[in-house]
Residue, then its C-alpha position, 0 to 999 in steps of 0.5 A: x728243825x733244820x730251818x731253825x737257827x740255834x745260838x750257842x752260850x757257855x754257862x757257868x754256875x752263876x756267871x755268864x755273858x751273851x749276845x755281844x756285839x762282837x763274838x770272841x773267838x773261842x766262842x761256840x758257833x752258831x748251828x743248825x739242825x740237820x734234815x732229820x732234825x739232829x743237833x750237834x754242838x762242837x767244841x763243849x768243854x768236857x764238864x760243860x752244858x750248854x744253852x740254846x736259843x731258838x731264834x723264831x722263825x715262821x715256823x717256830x717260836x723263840x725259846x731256850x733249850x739248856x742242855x746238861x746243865x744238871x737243873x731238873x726237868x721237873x720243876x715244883x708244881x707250884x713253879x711260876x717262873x718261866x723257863x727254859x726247856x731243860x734236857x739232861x743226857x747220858x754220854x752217847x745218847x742223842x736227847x729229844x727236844x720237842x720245840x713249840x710252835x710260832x704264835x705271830x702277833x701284827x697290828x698298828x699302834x695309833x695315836x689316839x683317835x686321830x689316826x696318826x701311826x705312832x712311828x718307829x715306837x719301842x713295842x714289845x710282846x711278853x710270854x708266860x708259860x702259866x695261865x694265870x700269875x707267874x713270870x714272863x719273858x720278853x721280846x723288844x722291837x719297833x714299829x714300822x714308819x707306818x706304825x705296824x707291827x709283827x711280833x714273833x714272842x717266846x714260847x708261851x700260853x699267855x701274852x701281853x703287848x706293850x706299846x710305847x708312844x715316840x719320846x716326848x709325844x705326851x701319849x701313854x704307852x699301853x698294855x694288851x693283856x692277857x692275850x691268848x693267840x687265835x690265828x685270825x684275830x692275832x693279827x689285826x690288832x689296833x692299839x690306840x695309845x691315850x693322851x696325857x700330861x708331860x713331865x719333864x725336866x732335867x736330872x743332875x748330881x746335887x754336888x756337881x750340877x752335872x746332867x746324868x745320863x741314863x738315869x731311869x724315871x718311872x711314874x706311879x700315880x696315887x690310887x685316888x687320883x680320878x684320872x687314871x685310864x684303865x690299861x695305861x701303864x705304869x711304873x717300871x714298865x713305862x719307864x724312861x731314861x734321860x739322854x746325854x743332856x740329863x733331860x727326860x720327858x715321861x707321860x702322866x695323869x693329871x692329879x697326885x702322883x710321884x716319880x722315881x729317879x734312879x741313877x745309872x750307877x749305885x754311888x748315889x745314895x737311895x732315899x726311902x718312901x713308904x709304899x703307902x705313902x707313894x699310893x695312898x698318901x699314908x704312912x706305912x708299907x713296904x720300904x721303897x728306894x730310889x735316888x730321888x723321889x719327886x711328888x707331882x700334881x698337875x692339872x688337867x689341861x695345863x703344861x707342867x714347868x721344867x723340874x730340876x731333880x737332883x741325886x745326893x752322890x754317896x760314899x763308898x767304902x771297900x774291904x776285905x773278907x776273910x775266914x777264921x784262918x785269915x785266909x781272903x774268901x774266893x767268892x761270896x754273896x753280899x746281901x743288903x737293901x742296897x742292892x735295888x734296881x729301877x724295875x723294882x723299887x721295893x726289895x727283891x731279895x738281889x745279891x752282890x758278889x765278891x771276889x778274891x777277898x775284896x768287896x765294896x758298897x757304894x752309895x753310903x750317907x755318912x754316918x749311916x750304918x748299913x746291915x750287910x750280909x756276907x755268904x760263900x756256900x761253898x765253904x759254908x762260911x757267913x757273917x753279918x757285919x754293919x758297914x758304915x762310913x766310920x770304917x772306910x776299910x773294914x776286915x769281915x771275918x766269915x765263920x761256920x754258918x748255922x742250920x735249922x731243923x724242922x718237922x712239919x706236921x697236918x693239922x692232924x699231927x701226922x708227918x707231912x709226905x717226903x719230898x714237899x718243899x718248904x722253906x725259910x725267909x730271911x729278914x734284911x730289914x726288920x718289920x712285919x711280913x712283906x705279904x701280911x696285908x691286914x698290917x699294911x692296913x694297919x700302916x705298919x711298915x713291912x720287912x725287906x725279905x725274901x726267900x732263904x732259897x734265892x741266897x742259897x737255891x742251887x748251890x752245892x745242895x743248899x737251898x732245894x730242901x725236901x721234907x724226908x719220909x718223918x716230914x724232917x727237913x735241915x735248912x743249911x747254910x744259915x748266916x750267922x747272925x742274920x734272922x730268919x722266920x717261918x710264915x703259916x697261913x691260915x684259911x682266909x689267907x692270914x699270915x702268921x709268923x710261926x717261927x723267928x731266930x736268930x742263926x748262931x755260929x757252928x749251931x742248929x736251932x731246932x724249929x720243933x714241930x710247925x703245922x702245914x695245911x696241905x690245902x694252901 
């Protein structure tokens, strides 16, 4: 549409930047639609796709458009993530793109029952393509001096607002739901945000006594604590950032709880809790990693006393990746627990990258070893080292990666059906499955693992494995070195790992035959 503004990004394979505060110059323009709705974006190198953002309008919503980027159109039914839409075309076509329609959500954020506008307040508005579970994708804005809002989100079926009380007021930020749009009611919400305790405090470096700015503290109540509020956020989602000063003020419930500190940058070293531990005041769990953790239990009605929480700065260690011929490696994946960010404590299965040879781990207690795995899928070269402060400069030398080959199977032990997509975890930190709930139970201490795909999905044909008209698939690219493991599930939702191996240099593991029911 002509009356909808479109900026543009270059997009590399894994690599990119935007929305600058100040354009360079080679990038591309911003443009418009014509009369007839025809879009053309100049200046595109050859080779090249693009990607759009639709800035909403009244008229149309926010959403992205990534043209001849070579991603598929159709994305597995079992797909939760949300998306751009993706638009392939053949020289000299002219490709359509239908766009969706603005769903505008107003309102006022009070504080409490006391009718007082919670004034130029963060507030934010999510959107999912999926009615139920999957990813979303936000906007940011701010309430006006009178606390109203009018929020134009993404593209989507589903919303959830956010609010945010002004800093230090001792209120809760609050979430919406599961929102769907209605064209009255969208737009006279009332939010009316509780109050609560303050905690506050200040977060210095435990050498220097230095403040450290921009570090993100976020709160979790225990499970059993008896004040919670129903629809009060939590976690990662209310997290707050201390200012110049080291200083930080965040909103909790009275009774047990825990903070969580982390730094702006990874030199600090992470400590670990047991998510057991953070919830119910047990052993056991998945492995949770900040720089700092910090047990509180107010009381209600009384003001909490300053907390000083300090973060134990760590060593970095700085070294080389070669392959066999001694040759440095372009560009390689780095995986290891470090890599954790505040908006998610636990593992996510994130990479850091290499370039040029040379790699460095920040963040290292003394003494500790550190798995670490190393990855180029172009080449398909891989090693896994153990990265300590004993070698401040250590040479990782990457080999040929392993494979693994597998049939899959129904119960009846006909072949599945060509073109399912299965796939491997690989394992970071030993343990039991991330998702095995009955030894969660049990207080057994979960693995840090993820998907095989997200190291490798993408990339020079790794990672978007299909089973073949046998039911046969290769997974490729495997590390040498690194474990990896298969989870069935039965009927009532158990897990089993059917399938665990060490990948081997130059060799492929037969998996044999694993049986999938195709009613999961």
């Amino acid at each position: 549409s002509k009356t909808s503004p479109m900026y543009s990004m270059r997009a590399e394979d894994r690599l990119g930047s935007y929305r600058f505060k100040t354009l360079p110059k080679a990038w591309l323009p911003t443009v418009k639609s014509d009369d007839d709705g025809l879009l053309s974006v100049p200046n595109v190198p050859a080779g090249f796709g693009v990607y759009l953002e639709v800035s909403g309008t009244e008229e149309f919503a926010r959403q992205g458009l990534s043209l001849n980027s070579g991603k598929l159109e159709m994305w597995f039914e079992s797909g939760g993530t949300y998306r751009a839409a993706i638009k392939n075309m053949k020289p000299g076509e002219i490709g359509t793109v239908t766009l969706a329609p603005a769903r505008i959500f107003e309102g006022v954020v009070l504080l409490g029952d006391s009718g007082k506008p919670a004034a130029n307040a963060d507030i934010s508005i999510w959107a999912s393509e999926q009615e139920v579970g999957g990813s979303m994708i936000s906007i940011f804005r701010k309430t006006d001096a009178k606390g109203r809002f009018r929020l134009n989100p993404y593209a989507g079926v589903r919303y959830g607002i956010l609010a945010h009380p002004p800093q230090g007021s001792g209120y809760h930020p609050k979430e919406l739901n599961d929102l769907r749009w209605d064209e009255k009611e969208s737009k006279k919400i009332v939010i009316k945000l509780e109050q609560g305790v303050l905690a506050h405090g200040t977060v210095v470096d435990a050498e220097t006594g230095k403040p450290l700015q921009n570090a993100a503290v976020q709160y979790i109540p225990q499970n059993d604590n008896k004040n919670i509020i129903k629809g009060i956020v939590t976690g990662w989602q209310g997290i707050q950032k201390t200012d110049a000063a080291g200083k930080f003020a965040i909103t909790i419930f009275p009774g047990p709880g825990t903070l969580l500190v982390h730094a702006d940058d990874r030199s600090y070293i992470l400590q670990q809790m047991d998510s057991r531990e953070i919830y119910a005041g047990k052993s056991g769990g998945a492995r949770y990693y900040a720089h700092a953790f910090q047990k509180v239990n107010p009381k209600l009605n009384e003001p909490m006393q300053a907390m000083k929480i300090k973060l134990q700065p760590g060593v970095t260690v700085r070294g080389k990746i070669v392959d066999e011929a001694g040759k440095p490696i372009e560009h390689a994946l780095m995986i290891s627990r470090l890599k954790i960010t505040s908006g998610s404590p636990d593992y996510r299965g994130f990479a850091d990258e290499a370039f040029n040879g040379t790699f460095k781990i920040d963040g290292l207690r003394e003494g500790v070893g550190y798995p670490v795995y190393f990855v180029d899928t172009k080449n398909r070269i891989g090693a896994s080292a153990i990265i300590s402060t004993k070698n401040p400069s250590p040479t990782i030398v990457l080999k040929p990666c392993g494979s693994a080959k597998v049939q899959f199977v129904d119960s009846k032990g006909k072949p599945l059906p060509k073109g399912k997509s299965l796939g491997l975890n690989m394992v970071i930190t030993p343990g039991k499955y991330r998702h095995d709930f009955k030894a969660l139970q049990r207080g057994e201490t979960l693995a840090d693992e993820d998907f095989y795909g997200n190291f490798t999905e993408g990339i020079n044909g790794i990672g978007l494995n299909k089973t073949d008209k046998n039911g046969k698939m290769t997974f490729r690219a495997l590390i040498p070195g690194a474990t990896y493991r298969y989870i069935s599930f039965d009927d009532d939702g158990v897990s089993t790992i059917t399938k665990e191996f060490v990948a081997q240099s130059g060799e492929e593991f037969d998996m044999g035959k694993i049986v999938v029911d195709l009613g999961d």
